[in-house]
TORMARBA-841524 format. One record per atom (N, C-alpha, C): x, y, z; residue number from 0. Coordinates in steps of 0.2 Angstrom, whole numbers. Each point is the difference from the previous one (the first is absolute). Last residue first. Layout:
<recs>
{rec {X,Y,Z},NUM}
...
</recs>
This chain:
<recs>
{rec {-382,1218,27},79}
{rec {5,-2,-5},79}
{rec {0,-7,-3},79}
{rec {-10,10,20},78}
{rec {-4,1,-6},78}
{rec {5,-1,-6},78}
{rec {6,-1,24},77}
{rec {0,7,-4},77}
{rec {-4,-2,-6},77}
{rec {-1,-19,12},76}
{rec {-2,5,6},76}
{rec {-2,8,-4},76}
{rec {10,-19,-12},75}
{rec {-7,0,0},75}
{rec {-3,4,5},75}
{rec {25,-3,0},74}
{rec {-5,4,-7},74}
{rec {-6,1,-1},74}
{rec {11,-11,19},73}
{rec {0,7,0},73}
{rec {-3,4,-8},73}
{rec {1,-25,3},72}
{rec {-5,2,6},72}
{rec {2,11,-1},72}
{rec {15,-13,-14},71}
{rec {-7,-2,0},71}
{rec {-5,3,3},71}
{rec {22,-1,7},70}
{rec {0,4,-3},70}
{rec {-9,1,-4},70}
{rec {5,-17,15},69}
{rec {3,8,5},69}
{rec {-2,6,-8},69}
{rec {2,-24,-4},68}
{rec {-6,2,3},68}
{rec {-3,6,2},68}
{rec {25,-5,-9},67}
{rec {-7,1,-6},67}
{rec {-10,0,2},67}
{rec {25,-5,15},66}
{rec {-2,5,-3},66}
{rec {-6,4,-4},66}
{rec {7,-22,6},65}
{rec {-2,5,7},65}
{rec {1,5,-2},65}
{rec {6,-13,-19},64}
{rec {-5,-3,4},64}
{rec {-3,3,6},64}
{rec {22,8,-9},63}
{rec {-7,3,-5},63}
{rec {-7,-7,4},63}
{rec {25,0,8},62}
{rec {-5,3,5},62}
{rec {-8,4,-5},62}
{rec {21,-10,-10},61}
{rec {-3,-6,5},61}
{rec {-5,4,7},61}
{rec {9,10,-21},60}
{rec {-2,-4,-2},60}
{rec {-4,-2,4},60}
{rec {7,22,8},59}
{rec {4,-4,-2},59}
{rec {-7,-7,-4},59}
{rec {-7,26,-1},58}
{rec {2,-3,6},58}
{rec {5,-8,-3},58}
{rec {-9,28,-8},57}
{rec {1,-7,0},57}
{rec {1,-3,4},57}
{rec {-10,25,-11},56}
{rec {2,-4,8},56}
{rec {1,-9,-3},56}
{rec {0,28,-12},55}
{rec {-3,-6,-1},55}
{rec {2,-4,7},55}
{rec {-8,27,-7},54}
{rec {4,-7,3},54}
{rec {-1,-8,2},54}
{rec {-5,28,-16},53}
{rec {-3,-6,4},53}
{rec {5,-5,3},53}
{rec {2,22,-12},52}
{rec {-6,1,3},52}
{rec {0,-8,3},52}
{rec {11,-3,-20},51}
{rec {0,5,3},51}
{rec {-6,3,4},51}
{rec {10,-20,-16},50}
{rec {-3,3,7},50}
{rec {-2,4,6},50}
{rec {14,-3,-23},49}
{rec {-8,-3,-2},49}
{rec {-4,-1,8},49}
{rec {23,17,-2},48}
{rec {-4,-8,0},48}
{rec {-5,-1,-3},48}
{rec {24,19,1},47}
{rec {-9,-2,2},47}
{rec {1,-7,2},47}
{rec {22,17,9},46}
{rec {-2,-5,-8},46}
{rec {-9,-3,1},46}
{rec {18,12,15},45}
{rec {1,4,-7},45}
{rec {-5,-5,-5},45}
{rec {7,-3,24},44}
{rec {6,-4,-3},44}
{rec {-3,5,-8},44}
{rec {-14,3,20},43}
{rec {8,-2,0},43}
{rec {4,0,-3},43}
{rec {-24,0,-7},42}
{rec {3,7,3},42}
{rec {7,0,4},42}
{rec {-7,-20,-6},41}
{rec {0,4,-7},41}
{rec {3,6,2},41}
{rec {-6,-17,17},40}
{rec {5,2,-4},40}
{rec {2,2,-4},40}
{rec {-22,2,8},39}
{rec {5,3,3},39}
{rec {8,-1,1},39}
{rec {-19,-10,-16},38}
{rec {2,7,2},38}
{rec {3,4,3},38}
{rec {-1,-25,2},37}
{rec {5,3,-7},37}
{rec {-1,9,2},37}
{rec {-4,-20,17},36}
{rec {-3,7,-3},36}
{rec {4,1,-4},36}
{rec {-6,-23,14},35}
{rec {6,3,-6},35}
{rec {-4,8,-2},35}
{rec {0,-20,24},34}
{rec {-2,5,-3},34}
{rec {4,1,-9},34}
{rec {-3,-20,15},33}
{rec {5,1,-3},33}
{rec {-3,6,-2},33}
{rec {-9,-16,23},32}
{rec {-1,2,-8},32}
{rec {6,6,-2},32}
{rec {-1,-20,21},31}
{rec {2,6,-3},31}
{rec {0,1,-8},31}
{rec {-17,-13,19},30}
{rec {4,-1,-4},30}
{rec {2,8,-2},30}
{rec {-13,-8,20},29}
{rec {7,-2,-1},29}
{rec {3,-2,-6},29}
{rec {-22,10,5},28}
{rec {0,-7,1},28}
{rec {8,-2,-1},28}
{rec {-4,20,1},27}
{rec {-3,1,7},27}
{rec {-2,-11,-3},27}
{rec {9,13,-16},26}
{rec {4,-1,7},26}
{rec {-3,-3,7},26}
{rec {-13,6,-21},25}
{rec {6,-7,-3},25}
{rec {3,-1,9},25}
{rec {-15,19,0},24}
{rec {-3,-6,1},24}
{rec {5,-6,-3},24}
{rec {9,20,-4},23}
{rec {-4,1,10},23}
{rec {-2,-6,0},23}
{rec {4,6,-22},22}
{rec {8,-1,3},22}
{rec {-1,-3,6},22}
{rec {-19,10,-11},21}
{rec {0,-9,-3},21}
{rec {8,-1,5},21}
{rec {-5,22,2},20}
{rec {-5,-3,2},20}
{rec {1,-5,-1},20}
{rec {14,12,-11},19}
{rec {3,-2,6},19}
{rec {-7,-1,3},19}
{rec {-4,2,-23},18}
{rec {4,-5,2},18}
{rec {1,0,7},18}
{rec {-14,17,-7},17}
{rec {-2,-9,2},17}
{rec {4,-5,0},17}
{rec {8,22,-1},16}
{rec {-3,-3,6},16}
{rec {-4,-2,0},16}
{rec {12,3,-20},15}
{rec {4,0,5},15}
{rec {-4,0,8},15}
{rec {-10,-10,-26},14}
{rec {1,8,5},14}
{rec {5,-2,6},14}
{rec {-1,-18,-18},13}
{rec {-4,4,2},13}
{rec {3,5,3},13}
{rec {5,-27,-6},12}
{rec {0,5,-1},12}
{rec {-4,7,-1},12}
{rec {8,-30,10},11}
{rec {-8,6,0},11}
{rec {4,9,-2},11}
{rec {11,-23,2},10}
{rec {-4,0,3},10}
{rec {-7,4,-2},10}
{rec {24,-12,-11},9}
{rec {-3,5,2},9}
{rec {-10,0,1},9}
{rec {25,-15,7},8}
{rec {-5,-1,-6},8}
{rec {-5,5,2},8}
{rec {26,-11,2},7}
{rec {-4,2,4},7}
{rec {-5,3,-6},7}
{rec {19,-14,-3},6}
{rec {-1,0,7},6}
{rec {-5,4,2},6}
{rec {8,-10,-27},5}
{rec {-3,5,5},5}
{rec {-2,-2,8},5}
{rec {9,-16,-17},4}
{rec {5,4,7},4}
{rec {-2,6,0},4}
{rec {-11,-22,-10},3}
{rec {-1,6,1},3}
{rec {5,1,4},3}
{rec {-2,-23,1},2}
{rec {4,1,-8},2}
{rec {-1,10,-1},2}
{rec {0,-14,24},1}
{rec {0,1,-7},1}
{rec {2,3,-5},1}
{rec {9,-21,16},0}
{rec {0,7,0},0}
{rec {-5,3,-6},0}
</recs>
């Protein structure tokens, strides 16, 4: 077993519709990415972030090798 008990590992943080753009292309390979928007939790729940304005996306450990292509390939398209 390992020795890391993080299950999941962050992908790519940015604007809200480039994330759900990178969202389209993880799925469309069968994997399910882990949205987080603090900002619109904040506006929820009362409270900021050091993220504000952006959303971060993760995916499970065992799917970052079919993952990281995918993401790879989309930054260099946006120029990121």
């Amino acid at each position: 077993m390992s020795e890391n008990t993080e299950k999941t590992v962050r992908i790519y943080t940015g604007s809200d519709i480039m994330a759900e753009a990178l969202v389209g292309r993880l799925e469309e390979a069968n994997i399910t990415p882990i949205l987080r928007d603090d900002e619109q939790s904040g506006v929820m729940f009362g409270s900021g972030s050091k993220y504000d304005d952006q959303v971060r996306i993760f995916v499970r450990k065992d799917e970052l090798a079919v993952a990281q292509p995918i993401v790879d390939a989309y930054l260099k398209e946006i120029g990121e």
